[in-house]
C-alpha positions in Angstrom: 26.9 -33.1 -53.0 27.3 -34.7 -49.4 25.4 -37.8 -50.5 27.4 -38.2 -53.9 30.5 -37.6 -51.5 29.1 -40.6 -48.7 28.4 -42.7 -51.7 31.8 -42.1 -53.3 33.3 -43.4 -50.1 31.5 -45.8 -49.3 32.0 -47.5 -53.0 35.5 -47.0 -52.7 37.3 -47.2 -49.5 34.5 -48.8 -46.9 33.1 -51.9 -49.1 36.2 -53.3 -50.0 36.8 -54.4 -46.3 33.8 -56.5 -46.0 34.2 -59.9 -46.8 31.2 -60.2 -48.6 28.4 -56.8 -49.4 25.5 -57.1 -51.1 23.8 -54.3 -53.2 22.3 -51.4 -51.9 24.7 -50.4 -48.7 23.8 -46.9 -47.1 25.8 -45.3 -44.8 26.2 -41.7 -43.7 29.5 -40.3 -42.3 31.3 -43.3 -43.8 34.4 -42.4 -42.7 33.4 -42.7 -39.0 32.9 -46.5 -39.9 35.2 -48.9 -38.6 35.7 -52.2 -40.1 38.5 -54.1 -38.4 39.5 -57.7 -39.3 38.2 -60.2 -41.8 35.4 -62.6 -41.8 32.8 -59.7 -41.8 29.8 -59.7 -44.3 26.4 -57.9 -45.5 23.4 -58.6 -46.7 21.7 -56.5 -49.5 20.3 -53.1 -48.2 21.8 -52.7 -45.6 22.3 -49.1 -43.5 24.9 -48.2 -41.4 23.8 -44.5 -39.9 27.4 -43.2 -38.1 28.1 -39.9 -37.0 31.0 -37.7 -35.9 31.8 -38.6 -32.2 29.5 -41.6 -32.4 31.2 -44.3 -34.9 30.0 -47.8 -35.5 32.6 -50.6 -35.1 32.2 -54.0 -36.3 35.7 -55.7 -35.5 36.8 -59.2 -35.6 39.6 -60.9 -33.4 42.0 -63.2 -33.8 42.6 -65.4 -30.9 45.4 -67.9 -32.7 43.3 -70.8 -33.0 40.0 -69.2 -34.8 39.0 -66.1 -36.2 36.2 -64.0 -35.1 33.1 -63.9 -37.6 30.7 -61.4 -38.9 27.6 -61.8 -40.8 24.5 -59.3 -41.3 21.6 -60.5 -43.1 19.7 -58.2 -45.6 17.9 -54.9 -44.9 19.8 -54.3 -41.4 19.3 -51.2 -39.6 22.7 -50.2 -37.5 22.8 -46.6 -35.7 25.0 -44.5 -34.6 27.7 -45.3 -31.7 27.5 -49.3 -31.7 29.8 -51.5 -31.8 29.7 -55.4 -32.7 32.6 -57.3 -31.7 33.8 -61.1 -32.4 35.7 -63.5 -31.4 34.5 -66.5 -32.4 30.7 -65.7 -34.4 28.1 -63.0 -34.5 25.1 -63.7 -36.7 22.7 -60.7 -37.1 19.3 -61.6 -38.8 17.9 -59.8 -41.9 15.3 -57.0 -40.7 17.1 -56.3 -37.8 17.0 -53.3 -35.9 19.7 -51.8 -33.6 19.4 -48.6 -32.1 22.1 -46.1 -31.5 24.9 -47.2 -28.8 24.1 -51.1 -28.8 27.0 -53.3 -27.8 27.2 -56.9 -29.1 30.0 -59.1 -28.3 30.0 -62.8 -28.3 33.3 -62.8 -25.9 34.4 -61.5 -22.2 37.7 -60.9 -23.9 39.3 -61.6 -19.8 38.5 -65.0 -18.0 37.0 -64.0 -15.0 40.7 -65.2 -12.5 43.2 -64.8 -15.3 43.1 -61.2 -16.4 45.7 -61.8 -19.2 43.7 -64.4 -21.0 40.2 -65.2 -22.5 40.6 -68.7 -22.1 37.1 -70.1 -22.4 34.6 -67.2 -22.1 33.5 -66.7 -25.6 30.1 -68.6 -27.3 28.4 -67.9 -30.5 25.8 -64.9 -30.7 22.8 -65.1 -32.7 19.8 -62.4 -33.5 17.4 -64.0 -35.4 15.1 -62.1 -38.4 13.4 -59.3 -37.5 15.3 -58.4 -34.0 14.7 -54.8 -32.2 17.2 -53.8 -30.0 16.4 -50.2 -28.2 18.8 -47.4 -27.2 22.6 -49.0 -25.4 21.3 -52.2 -25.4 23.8 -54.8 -24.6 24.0 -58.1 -25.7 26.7 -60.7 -24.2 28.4 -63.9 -25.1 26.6 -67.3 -26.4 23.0 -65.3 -26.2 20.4 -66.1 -28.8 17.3 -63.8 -29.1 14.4 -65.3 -30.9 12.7 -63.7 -34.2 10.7 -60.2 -33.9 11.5 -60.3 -30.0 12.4 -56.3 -28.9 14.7 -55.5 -26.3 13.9 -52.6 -24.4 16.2 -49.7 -24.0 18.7 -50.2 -21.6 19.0 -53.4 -21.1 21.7 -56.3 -20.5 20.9 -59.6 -22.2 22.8 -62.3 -20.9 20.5 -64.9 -21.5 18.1 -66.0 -24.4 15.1 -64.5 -25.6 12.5 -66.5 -27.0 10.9 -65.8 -30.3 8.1 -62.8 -29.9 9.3 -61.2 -27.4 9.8 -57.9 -25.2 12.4 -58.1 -23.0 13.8 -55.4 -20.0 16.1 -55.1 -17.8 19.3 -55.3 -16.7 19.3 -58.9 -16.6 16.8 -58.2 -19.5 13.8 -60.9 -18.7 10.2 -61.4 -20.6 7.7 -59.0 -20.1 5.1 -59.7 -22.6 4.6 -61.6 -25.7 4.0 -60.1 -29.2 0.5 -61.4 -30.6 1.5 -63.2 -33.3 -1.9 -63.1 -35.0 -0.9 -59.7 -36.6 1.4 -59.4 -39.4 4.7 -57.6 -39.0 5.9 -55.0 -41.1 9.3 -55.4 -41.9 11.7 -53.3 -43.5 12.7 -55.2 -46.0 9.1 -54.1 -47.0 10.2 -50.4 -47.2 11.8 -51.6 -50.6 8.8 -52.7 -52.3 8.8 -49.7 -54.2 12.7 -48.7 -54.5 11.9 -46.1 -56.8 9.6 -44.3 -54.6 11.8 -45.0 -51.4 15.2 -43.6 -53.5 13.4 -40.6 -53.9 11.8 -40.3 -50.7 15.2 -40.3 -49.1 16.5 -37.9 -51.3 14.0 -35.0 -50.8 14.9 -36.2 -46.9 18.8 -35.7 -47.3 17.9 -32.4 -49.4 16.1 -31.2 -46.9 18.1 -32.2 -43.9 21.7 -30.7 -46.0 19.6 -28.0 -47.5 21.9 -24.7 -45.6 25.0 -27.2 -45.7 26.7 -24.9 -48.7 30.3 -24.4 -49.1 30.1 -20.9 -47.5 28.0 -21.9 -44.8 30.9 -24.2 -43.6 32.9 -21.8 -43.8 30.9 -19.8 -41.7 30.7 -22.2 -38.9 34.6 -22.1 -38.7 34.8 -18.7 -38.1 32.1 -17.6 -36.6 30.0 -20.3 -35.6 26.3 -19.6 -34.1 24.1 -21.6 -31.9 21.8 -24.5 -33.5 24.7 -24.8 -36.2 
């Protein structure tokens, strides 16, 4: 019931604020997602995992003389708690991946002498294809990070990454390259077989939902127990 419920939503009140969505958007906790502003658009596939107390943002800006911009390319992966702001462009690659309580923001939103203005500190961000960002990364203005690179957990990118990457740190710098020889596995592959993935993530929800009953809610109202 919980999924036909997250669907329902996300049909009907979430989709209709994107620009542009493509088929095949998953979310959970729907209403914890925050789309604020135009100029923001999906790819096909694309899962947005938000959570009570953990919401995803992705909120545009309008300065006056431009518009922020938004666009996610197919078979993204965004977690819980993070936020992608614009003021000017954010481009997220299809295949990305961006773990739970990532920041991405292509603006200081204050100019570093003038507190009441932005004046010039915004610049376009880019993640190419196939991106991995790890757990509160954070990603700042004009920063483009290079296809398959992964940024460790942690970190602060204020600079570019180059292509086959892993970078860490706080300012996140190179570490090691990815050996290119091997194939990537993307997810974009996980849909191969849509069928068998549909159904794969249903016995997972059923499973994960499977004491959420009516009266069990209830339950937790009144007399709630630990683990609930």
């Amino acid at each position: 019931m919980r999924d036909g419920i997250d669907r329902f939503y996300t049909r009907h009140f979430l989709e209709p604020h994107f620009d542009a969505a493509g088929p095949g958007l998953d979310t959970s906790y729907p209403w914890t997602i925050e789309i604020w502003g135009p100029n923001v658009s999906i790819g096909a596939h694309v899962h947005i995992r938000s959570a009570r107390g953990h919401m995803v943002r992705l909120s545009t800006w309008d300065s006056g003389i431009r518009q922020g911009r938004i666009e996610i390319g197919d078979y993204v992966l965004i977690s819980p708690g993070s936020q992608i702001l614009s003021s000017v462009s954010v481009t997220i690659g299809s295949n990305t991946m961006i773990a739970s309580g990532c920041y991405i923001s292509d603006s200081d939103w204050h100019d570093t002498y003038d507190r009441t203005i932005e004046a010039d500190k915004y610049a376009p961000v880019v993640l190419k294809d196939n991106v991995w960002l790890g757990y509160r990364c954070i990603v700042g203005k004009g920063v483009t990070i290079g296809e398959n690179s992964i940024i460790g957990a942690g970190s602060v990118v204020m600079t570019d990454i180059p292509p086959n990457s892993i970078a860490v740190g706080n300012p996140a710098k190179v570490v090691r390259e990815l050996d290119t020889a091997r194939e990537f596995r993307k997810r974009e592959d996980l849909f191969a077989n849509a069928d068998k993935l549909a159904h794969e993530m249903d016995q997972l929800q059923r499973y994960l939902l499977r004491e959420n009953t009516t009266l069990n809610w209830l339950r937790t109202l009144v007399a709630p127990r630990r683990g609930d």
